[in-house]
N, C-alpha and C positions, 0 to 999 in steps of 0.2 A: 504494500500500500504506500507507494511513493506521496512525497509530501508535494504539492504544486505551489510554492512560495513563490512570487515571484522580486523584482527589485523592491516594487512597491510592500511587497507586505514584508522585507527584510528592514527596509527602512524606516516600517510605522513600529516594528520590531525593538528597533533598537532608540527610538524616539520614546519607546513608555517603559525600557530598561533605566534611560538620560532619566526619566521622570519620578520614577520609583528609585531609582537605589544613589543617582546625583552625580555627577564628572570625576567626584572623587574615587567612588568604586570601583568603576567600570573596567578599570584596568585592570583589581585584583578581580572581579569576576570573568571577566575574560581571560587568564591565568587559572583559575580554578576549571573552567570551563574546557581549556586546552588539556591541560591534565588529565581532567578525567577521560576526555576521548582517549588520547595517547595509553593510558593506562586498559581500557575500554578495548581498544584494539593491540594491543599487545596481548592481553588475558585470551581473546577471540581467536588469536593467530595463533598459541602456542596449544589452544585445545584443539585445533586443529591441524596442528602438525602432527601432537600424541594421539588425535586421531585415525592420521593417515599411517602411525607406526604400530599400533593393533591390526593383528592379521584377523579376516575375519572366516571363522569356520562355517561353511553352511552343509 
């Protein structure tokens, strides 16, 4: 179920981020937010590598 964001709805996005959390934060939640992806798909990548190294019996 792909997400259909477009500029516009990226931009009304980070206009009510500016508005809830202030200029001050946005840096460490984009930082927070970077992490977790990175960590997100590292985790994803390595169970499917130990995936592909289970042979599978049928």
């Amino acid at each position: 179920m792909p997400l259909n964001i477009g500029w516009t709805g990226i931009l009304l996005l980070v206009l009510i981020a500016l508005l809830i959390f202030g200029p001050a934060k946005l840096p460490q939640l984009g930082r927070a937010i970077g992490t977790t992806l990175r960590e997100f798909r590292s985790g994803t990548k390595e169970l499917v590598e130990g995936e592909e190294a289970v042979p599978k019996n049928k």
